[in-house]
Biopython code that builds the backbone (N, CA, C, O; Angstrom):
import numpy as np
from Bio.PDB.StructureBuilder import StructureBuilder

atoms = [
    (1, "UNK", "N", (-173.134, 171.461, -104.622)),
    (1, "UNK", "CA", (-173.013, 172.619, -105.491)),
    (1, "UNK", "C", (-171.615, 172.730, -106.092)),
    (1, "UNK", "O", (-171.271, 173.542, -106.950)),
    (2, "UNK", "N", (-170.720, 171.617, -105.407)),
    (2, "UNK", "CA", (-169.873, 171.938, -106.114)),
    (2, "UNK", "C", (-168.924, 173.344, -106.071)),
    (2, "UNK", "O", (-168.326, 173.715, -107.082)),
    (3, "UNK", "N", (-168.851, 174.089, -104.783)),
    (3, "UNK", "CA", (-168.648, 175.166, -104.311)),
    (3, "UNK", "C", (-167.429, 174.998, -103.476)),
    (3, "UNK", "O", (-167.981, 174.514, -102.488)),
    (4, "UNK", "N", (-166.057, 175.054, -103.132)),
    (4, "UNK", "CA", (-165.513, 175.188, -102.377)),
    (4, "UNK", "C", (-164.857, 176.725, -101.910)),
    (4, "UNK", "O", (-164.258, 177.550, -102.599)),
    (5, "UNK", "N", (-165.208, 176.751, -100.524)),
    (5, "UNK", "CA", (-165.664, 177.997, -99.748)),
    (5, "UNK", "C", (-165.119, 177.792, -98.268)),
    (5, "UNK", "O", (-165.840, 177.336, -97.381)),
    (6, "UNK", "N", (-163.936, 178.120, -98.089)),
    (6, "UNK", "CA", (-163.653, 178.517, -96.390)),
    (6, "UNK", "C", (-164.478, 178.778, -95.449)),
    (6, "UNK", "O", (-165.617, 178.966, -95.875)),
    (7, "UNK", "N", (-164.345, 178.879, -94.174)),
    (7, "UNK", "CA", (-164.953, 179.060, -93.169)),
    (7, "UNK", "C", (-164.825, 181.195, -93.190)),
    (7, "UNK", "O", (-165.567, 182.172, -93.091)),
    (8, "UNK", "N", (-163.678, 180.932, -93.346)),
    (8, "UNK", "CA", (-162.550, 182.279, -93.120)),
    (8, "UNK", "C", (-163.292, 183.432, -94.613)),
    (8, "UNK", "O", (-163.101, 184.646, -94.678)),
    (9, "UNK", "N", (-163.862, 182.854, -95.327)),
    (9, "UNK", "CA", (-164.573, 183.875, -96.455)),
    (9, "UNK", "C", (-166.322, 184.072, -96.143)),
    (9, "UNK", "O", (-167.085, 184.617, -96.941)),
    (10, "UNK", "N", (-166.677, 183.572, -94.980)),
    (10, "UNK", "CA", (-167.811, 183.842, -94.571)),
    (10, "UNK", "C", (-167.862, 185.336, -93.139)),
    (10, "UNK", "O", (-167.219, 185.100, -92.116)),
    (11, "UNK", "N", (-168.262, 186.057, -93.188)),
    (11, "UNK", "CA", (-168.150, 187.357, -91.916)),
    (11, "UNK", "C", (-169.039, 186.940, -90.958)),
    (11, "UNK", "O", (-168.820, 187.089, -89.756)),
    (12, "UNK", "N", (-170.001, 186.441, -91.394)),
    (12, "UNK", "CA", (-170.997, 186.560, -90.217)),
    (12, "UNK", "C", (-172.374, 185.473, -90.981)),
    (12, "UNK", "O", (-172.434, 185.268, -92.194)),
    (13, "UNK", "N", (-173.328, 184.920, -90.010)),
    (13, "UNK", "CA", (-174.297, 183.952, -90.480)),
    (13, "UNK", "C", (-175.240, 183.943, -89.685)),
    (13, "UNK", "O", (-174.774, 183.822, -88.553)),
    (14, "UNK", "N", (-176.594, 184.023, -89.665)),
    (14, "UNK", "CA", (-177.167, 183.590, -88.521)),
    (14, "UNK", "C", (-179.025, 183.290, -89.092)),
    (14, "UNK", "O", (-179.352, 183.535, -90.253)),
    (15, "UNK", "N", (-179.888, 182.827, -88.202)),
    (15, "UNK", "CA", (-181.097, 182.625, -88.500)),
    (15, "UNK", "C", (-181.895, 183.972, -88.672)),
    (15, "UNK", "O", (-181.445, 185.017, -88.201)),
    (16, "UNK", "N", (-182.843, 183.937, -89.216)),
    (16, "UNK", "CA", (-184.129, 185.095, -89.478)),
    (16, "UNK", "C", (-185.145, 184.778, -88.900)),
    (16, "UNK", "O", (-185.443, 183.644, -88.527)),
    (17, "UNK", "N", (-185.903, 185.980, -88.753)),
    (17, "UNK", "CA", (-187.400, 185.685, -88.687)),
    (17, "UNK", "C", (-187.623, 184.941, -87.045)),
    (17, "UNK", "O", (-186.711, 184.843, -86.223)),
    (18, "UNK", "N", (-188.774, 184.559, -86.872)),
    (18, "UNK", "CA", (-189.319, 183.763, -85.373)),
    (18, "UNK", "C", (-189.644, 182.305, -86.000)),
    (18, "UNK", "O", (-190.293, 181.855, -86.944)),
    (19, "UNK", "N", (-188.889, 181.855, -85.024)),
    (19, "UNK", "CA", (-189.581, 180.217, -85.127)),
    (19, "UNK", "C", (-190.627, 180.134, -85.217)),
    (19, "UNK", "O", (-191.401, 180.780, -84.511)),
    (20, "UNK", "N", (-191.116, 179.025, -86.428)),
    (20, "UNK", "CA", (-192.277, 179.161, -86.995)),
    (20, "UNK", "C", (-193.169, 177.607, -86.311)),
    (20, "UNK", "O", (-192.692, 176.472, -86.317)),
    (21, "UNK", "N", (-194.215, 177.916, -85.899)),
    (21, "UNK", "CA", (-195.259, 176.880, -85.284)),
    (21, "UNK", "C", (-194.875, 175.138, -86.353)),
    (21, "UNK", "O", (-194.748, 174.084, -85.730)),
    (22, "UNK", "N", (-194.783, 175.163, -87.523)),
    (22, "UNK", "CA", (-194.609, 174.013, -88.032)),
    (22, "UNK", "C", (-193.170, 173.062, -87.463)),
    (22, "UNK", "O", (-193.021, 171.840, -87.511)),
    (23, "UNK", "N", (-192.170, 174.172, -86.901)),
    (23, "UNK", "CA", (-191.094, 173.203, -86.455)),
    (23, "UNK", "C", (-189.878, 173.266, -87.364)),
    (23, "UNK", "O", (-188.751, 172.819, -87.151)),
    (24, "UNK", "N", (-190.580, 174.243, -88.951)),
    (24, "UNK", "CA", (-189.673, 173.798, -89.938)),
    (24, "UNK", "C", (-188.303, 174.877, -90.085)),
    (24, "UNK", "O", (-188.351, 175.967, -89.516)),
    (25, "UNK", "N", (-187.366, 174.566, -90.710)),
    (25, "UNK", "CA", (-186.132, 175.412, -90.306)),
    (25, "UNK", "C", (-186.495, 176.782, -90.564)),
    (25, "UNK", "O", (-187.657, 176.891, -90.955)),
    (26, "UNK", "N", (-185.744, 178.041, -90.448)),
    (26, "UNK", "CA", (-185.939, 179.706, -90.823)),
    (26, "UNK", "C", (-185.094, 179.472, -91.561)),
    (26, "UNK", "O", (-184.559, 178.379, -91.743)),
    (27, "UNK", "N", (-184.771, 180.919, -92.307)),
    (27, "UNK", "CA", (-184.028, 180.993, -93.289)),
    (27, "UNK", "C", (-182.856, 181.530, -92.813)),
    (27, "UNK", "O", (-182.931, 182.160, -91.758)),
    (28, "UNK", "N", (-181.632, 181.404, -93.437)),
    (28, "UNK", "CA", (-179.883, 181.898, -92.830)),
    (28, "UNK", "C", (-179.796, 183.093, -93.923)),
    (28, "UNK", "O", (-180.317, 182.888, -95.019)),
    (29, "UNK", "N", (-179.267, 184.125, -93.712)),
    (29, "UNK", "CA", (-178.741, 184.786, -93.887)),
    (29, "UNK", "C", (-176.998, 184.755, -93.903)),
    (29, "UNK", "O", (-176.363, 184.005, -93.161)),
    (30, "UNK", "N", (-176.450, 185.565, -94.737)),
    (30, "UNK", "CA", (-174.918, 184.983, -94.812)),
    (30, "UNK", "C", (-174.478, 186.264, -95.029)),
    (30, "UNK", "O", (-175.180, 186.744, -95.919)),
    (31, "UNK", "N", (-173.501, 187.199, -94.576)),
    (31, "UNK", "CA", (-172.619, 187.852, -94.941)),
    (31, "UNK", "C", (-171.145, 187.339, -95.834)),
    (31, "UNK", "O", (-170.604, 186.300, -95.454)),
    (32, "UNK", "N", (-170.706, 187.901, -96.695)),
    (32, "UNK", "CA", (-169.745, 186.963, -97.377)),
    (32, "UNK", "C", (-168.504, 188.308, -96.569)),
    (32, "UNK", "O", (-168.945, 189.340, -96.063)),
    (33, "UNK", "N", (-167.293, 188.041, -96.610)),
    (33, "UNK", "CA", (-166.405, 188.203, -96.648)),
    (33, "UNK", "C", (-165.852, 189.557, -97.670)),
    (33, "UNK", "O", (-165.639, 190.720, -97.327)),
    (34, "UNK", "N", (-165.739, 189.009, -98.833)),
    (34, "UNK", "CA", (-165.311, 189.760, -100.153)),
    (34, "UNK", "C", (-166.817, 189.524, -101.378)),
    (34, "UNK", "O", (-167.574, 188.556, -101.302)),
    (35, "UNK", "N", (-166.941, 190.558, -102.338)),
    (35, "UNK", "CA", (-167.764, 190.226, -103.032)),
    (35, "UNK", "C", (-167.582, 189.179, -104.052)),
    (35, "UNK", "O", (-168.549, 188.751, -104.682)),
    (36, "UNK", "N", (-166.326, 188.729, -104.250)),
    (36, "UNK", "CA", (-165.729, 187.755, -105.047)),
    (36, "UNK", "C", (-166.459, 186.129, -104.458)),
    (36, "UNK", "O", (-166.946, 185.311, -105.238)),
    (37, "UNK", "N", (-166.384, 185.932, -102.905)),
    (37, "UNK", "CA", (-167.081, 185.381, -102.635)),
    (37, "UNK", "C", (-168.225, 185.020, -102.556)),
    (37, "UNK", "O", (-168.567, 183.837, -102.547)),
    (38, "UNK", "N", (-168.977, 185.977, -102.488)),
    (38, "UNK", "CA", (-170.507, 186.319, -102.704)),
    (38, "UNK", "C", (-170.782, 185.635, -104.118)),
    (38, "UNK", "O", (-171.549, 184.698, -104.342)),
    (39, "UNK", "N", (-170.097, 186.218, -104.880)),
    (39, "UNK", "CA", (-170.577, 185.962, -106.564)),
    (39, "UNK", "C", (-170.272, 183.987, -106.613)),
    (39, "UNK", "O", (-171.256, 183.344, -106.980)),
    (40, "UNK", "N", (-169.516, 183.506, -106.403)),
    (40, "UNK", "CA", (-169.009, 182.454, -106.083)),
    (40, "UNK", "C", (-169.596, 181.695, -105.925)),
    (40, "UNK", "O", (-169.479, 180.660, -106.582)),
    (41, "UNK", "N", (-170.898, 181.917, -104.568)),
    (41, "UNK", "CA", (-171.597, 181.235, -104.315)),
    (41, "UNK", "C", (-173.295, 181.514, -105.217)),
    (41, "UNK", "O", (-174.092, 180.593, -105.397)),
    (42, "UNK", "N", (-173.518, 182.843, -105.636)),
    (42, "UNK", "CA", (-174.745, 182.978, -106.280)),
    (42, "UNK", "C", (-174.549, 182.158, -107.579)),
    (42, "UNK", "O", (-175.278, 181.226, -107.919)),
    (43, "UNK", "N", (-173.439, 182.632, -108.285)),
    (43, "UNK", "CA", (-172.986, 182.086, -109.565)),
    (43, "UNK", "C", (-173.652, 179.748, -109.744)),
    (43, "UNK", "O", (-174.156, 179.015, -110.594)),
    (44, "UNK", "N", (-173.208, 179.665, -108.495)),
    (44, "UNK", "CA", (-173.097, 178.290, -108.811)),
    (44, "UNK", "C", (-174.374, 177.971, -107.975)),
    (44, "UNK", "O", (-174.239, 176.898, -107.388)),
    (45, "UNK", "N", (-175.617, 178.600, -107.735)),
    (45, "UNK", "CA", (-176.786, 178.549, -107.190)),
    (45, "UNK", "C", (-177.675, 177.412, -108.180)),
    (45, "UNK", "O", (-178.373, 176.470, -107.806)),
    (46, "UNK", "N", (-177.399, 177.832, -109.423)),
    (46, "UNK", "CA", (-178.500, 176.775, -110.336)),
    (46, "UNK", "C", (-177.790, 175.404, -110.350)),
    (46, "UNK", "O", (-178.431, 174.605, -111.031)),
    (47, "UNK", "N", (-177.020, 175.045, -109.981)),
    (47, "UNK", "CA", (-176.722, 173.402, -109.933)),
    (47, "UNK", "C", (-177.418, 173.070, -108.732)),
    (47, "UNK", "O", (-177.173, 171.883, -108.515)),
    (48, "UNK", "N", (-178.329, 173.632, -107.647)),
    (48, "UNK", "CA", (-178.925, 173.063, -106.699)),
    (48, "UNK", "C", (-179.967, 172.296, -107.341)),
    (48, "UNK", "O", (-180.514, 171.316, -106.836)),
    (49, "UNK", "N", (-180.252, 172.855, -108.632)),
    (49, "UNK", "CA", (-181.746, 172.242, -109.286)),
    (49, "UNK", "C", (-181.200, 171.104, -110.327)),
    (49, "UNK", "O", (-182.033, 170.226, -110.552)),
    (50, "UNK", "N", (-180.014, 170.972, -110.965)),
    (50, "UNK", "CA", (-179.608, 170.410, -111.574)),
    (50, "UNK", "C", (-179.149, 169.162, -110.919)),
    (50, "UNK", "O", (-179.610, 168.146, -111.440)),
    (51, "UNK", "N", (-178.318, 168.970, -109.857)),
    (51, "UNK", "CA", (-178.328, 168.336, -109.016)),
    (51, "UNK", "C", (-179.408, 167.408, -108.260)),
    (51, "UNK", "O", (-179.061, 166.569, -107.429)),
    (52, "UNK", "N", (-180.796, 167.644, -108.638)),
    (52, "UNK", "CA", (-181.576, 167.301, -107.903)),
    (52, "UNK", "C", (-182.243, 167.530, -106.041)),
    (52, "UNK", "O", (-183.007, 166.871, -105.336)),
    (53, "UNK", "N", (-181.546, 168.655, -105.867)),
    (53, "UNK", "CA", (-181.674, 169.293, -104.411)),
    (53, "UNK", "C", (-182.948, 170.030, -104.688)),
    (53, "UNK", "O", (-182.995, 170.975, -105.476)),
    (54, "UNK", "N", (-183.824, 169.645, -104.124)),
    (54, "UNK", "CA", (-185.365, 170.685, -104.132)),
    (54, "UNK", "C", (-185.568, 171.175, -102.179)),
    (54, "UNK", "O", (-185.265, 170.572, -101.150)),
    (55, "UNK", "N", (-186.120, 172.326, -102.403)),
    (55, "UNK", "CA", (-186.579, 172.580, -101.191)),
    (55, "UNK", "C", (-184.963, 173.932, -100.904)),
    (55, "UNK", "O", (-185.084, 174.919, -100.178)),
    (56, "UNK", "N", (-184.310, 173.760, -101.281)),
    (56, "UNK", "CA", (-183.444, 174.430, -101.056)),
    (56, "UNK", "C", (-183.042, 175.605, -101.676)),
    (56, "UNK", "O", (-182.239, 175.303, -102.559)),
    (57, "UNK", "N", (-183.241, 176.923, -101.623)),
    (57, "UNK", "CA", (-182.400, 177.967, -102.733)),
    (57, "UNK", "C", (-181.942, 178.936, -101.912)),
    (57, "UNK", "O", (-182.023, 179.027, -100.687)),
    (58, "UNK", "N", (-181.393, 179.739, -102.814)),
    (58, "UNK", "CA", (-180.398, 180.962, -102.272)),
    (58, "UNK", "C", (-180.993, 182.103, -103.271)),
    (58, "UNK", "O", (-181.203, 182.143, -104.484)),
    (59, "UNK", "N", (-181.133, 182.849, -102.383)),
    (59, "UNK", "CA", (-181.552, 184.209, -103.042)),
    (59, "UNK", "C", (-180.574, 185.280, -102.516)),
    (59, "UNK", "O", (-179.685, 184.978, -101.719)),
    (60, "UNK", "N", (-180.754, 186.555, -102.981)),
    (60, "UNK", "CA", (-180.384, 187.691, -102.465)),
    (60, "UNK", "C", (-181.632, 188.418, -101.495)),
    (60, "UNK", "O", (-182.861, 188.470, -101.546)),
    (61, "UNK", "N", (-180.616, 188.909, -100.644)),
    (61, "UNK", "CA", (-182.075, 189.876, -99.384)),
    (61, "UNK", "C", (-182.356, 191.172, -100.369)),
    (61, "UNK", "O", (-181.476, 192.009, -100.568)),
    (62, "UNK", "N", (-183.732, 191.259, -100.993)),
    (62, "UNK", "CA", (-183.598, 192.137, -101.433)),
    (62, "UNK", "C", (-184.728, 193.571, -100.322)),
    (62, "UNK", "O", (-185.238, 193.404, -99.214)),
    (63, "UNK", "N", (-184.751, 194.736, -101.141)),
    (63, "UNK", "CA", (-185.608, 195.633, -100.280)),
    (63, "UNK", "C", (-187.274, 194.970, -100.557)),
    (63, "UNK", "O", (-187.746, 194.016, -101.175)),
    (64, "UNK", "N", (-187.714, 195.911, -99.844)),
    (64, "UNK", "CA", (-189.270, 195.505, -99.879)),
    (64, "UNK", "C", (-189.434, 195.424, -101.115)),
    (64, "UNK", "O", (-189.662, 194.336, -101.643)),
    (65, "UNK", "N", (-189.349, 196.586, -101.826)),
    (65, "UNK", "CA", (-189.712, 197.579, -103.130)),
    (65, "UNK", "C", (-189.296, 196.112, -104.028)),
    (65, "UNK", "O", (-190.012, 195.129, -104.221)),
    (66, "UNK", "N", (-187.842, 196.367, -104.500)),
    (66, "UNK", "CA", (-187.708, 195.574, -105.192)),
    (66, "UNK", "C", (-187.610, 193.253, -104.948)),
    (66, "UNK", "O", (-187.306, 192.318, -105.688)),
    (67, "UNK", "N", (-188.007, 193.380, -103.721)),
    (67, "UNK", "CA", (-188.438, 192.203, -103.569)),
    (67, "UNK", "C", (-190.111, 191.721, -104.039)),
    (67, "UNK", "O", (-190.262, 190.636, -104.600)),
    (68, "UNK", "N", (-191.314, 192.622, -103.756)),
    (68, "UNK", "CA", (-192.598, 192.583, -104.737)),
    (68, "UNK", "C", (-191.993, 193.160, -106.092)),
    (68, "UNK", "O", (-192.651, 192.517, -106.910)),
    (69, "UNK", "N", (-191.354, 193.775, -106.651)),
    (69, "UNK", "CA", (-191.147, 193.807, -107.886)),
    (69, "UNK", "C", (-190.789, 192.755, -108.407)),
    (69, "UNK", "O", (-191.366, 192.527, -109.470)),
    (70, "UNK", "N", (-189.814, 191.754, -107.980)),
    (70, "UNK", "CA", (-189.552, 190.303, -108.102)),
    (70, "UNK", "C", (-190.894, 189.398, -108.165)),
    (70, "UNK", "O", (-191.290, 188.864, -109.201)),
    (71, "UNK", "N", (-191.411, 189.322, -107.152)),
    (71, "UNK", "CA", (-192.825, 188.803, -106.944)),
    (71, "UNK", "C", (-193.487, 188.806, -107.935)),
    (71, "UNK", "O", (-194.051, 187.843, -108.455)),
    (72, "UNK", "N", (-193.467, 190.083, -108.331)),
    (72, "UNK", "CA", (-194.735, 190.023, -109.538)),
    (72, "UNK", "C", (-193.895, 189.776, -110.771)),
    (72, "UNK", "O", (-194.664, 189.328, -111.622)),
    (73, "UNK", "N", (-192.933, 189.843, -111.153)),
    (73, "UNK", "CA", (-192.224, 189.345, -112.120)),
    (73, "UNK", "C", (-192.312, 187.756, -112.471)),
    (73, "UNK", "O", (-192.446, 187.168, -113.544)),
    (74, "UNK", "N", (-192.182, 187.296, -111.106)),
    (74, "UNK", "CA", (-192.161, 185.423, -111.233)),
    (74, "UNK", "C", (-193.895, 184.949, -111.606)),
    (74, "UNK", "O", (-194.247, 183.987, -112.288)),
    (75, "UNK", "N", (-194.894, 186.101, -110.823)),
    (75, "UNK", "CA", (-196.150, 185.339, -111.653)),
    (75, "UNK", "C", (-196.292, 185.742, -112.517)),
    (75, "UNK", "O", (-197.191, 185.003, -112.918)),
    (76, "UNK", "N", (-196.002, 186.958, -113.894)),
    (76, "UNK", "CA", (-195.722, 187.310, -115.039)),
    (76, "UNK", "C", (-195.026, 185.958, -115.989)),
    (76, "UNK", "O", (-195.323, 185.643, -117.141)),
    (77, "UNK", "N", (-194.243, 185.457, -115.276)),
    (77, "UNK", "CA", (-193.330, 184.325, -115.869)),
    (77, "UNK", "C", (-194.824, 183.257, -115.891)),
    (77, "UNK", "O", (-195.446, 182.960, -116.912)),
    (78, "UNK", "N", (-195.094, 182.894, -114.742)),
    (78, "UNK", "CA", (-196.414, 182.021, -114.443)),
    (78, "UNK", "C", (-197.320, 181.990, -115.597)),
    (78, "UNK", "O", (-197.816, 181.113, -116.304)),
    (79, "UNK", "N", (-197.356, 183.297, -115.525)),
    (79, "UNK", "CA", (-198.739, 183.745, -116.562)),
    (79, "UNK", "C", (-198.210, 183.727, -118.080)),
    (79, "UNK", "O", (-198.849, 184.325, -118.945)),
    (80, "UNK", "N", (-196.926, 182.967, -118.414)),
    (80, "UNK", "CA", (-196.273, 183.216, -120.045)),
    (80, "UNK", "C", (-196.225, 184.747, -120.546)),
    (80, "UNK", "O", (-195.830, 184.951, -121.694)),
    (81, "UNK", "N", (-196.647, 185.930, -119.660)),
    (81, "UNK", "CA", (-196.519, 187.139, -120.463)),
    (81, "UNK", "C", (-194.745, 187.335, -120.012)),
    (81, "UNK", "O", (-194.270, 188.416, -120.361)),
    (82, "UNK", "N", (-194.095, 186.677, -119.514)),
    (82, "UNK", "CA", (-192.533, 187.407, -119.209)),
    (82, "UNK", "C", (-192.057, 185.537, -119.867)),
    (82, "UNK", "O", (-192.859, 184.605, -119.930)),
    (83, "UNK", "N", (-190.289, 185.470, -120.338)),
    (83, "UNK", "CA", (-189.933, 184.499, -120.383)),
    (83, "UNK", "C", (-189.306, 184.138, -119.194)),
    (83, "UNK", "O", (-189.330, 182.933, -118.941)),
    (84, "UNK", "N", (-188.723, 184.912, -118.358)),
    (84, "UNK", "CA", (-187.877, 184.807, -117.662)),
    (84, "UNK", "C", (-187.654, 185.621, -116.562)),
    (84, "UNK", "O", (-187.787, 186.759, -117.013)),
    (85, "UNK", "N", (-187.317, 185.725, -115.043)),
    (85, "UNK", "CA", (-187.124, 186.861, -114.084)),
    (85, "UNK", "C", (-185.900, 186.277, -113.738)),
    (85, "UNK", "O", (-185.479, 185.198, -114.157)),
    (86, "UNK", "N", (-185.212, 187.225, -112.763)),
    (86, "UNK", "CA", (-183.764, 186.422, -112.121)),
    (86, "UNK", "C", (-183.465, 187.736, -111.505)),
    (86, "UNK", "O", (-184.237, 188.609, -111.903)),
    (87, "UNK", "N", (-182.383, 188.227, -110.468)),
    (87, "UNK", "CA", (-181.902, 188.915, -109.547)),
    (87, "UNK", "C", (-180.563, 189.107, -109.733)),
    (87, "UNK", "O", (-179.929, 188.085, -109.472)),
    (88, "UNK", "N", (-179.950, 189.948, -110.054)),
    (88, "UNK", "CA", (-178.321, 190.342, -110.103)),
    (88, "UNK", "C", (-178.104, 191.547, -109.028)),
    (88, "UNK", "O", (-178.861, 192.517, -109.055)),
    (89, "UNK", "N", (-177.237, 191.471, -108.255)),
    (89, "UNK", "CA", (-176.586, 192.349, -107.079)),
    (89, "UNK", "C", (-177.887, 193.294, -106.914)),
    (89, "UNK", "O", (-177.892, 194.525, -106.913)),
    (90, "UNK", "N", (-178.940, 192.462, -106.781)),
    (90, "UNK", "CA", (-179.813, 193.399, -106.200)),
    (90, "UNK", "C", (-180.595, 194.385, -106.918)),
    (90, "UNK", "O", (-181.123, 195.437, -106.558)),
    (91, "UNK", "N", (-180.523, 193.648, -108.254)),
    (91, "UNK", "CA", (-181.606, 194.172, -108.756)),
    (91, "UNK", "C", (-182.207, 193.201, -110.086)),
    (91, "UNK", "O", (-181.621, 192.290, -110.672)),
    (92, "UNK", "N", (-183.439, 193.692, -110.296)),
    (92, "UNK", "CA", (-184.574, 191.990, -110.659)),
    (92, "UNK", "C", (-184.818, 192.615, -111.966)),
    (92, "UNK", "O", (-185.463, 193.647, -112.147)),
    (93, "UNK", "N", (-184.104, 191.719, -113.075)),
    (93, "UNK", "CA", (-183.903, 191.749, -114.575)),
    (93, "UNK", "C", (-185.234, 191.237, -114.964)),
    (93, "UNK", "O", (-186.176, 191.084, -114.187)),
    (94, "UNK", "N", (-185.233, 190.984, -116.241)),
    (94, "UNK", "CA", (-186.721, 190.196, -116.979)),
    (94, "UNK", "C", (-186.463, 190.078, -118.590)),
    (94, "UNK", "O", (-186.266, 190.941, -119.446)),
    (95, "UNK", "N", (-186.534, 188.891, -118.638)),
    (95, "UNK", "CA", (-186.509, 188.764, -119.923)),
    (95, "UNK", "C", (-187.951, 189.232, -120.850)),
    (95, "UNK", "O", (-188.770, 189.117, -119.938)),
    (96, "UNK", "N", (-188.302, 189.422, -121.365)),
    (96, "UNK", "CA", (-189.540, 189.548, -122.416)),
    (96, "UNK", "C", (-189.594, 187.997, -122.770)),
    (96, "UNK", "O", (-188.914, 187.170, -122.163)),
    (97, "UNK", "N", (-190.525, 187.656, -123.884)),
    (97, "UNK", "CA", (-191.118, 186.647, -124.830)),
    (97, "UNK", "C", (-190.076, 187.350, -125.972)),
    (97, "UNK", "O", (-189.388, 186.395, -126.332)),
    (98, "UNK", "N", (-189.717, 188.294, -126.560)),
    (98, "UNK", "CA", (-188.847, 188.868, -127.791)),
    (98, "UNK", "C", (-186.827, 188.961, -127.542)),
    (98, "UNK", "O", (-185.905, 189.399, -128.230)),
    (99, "UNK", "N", (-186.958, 188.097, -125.819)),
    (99, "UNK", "CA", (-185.671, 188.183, -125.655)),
    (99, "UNK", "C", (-184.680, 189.116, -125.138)),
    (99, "UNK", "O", (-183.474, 188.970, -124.940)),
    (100, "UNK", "N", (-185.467, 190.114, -124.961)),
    (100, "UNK", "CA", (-184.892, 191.012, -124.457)),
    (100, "UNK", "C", (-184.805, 191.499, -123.154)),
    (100, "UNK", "O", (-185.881, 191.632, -122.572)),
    (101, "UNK", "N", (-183.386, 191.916, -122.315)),
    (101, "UNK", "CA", (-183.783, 192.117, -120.967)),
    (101, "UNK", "C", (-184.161, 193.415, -120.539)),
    (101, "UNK", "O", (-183.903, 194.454, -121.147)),
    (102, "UNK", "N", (-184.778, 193.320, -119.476)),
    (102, "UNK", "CA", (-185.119, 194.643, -118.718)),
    (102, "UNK", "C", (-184.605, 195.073, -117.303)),
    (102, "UNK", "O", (-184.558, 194.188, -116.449)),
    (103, "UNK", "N", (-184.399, 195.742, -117.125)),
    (103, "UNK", "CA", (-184.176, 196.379, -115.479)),
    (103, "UNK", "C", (-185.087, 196.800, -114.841)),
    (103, "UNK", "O", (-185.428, 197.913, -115.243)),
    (104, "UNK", "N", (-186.129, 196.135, -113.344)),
    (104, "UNK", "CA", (-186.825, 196.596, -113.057)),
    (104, "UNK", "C", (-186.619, 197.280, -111.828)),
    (104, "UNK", "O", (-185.919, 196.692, -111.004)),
    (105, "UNK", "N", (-187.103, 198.457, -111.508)),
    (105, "UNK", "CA", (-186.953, 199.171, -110.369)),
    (105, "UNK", "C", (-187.883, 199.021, -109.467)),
    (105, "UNK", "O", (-187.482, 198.900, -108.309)),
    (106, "UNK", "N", (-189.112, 198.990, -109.672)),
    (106, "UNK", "CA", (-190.154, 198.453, -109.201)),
    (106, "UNK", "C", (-191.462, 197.962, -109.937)),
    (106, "UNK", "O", (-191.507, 198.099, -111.159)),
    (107, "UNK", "N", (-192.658, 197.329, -109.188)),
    (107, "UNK", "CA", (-193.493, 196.381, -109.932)),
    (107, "UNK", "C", (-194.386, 197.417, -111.012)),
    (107, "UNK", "O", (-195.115, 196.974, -111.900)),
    (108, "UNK", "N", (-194.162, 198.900, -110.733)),
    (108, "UNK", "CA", (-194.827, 199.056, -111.616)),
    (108, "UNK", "C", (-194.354, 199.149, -113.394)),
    (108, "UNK", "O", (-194.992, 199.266, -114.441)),
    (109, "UNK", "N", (-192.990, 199.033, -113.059)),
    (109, "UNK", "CA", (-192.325, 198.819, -114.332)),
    (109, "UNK", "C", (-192.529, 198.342, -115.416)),
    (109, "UNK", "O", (-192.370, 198.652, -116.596)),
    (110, "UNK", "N", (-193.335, 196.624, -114.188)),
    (110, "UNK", "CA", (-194.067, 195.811, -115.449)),
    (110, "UNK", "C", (-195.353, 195.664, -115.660)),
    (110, "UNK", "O", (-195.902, 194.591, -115.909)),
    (111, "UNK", "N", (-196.003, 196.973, -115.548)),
    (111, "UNK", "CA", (-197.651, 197.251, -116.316)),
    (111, "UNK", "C", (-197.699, 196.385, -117.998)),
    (111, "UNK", "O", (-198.503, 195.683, -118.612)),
    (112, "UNK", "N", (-195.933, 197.108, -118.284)),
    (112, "UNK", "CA", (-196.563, 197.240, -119.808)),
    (112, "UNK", "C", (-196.505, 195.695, -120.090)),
    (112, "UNK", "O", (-197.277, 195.386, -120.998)),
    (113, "UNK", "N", (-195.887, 194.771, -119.627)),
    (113, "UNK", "CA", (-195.884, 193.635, -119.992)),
    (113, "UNK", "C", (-197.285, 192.336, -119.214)),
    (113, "UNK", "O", (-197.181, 191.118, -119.353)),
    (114, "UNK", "N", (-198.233, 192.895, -118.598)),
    (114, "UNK", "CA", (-199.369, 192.678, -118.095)),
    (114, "UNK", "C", (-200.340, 192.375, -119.345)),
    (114, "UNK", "O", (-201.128, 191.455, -119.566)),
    (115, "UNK", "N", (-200.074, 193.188, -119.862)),
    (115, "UNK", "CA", (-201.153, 193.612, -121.080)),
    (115, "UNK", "C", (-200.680, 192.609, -122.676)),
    (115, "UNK", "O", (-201.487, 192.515, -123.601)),
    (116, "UNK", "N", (-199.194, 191.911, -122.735)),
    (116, "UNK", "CA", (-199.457, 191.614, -123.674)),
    (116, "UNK", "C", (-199.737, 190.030, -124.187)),
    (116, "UNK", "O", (-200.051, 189.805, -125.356)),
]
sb = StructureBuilder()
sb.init_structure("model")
sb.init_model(0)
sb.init_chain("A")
sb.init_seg("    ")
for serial, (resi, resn, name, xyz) in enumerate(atoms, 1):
    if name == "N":
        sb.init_residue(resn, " ", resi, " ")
    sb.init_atom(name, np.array(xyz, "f"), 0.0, 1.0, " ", f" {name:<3s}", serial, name[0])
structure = sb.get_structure()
């Protein structure tokens, strides 16, 4: 990623969730340090795909609410009625098909874009 990042700008790290029957890793959680750090590392998140690293991403923990609001945003994208979804400090933007972004608070936000 192309990220250089101290030990000393990380607070705290650890696994989620219950070990899962397949064997396969859980997900880490990361506290950053400063938010400067934080951004640092989200910022330079899309060279994991550019790079050729699959299987791997970084998200933000978001709440329930606005984590299915995300959800249904990415199969909106699926479905060509959205161009675009993505996540900033915790909260899940959307592009339209006309380019324009939106702020969603939750999934019902995007009824109106269901329909077109």
């Amino acid at each position: 990623m192309n990220v250089t990042m101290d030990l000393s700008e990380i607070d705290r790290s650890h696994r989620v969730g219950k070990p899962n029957q397949t064997g396969g890793p859980r997900p880490i959680i990361v506290k950053f340090i400063s938010y400067r750090a934080r951004l640092h590392m989200y910022s330079a998140r899309a060279s994991l795909k550019t790079n050729g690293i699959t299987g791997t991403y970084i998200n933000e923990d978001l709440t329930r609410q606005r984590s299915f609001a995300f959800y249904t945003a990415r199969v909106l994208v699926k479905r060509k009625k959205l161009n675009s979804c993505w996540t900033s400090d915790g909260v899940v933007l959307v592009k339209d098909n006309y380019e324009n972004i939106h702020r969603v608070t939750s999934s019902d936000d995007l009824a109106n874009f269901e329909h077109c």
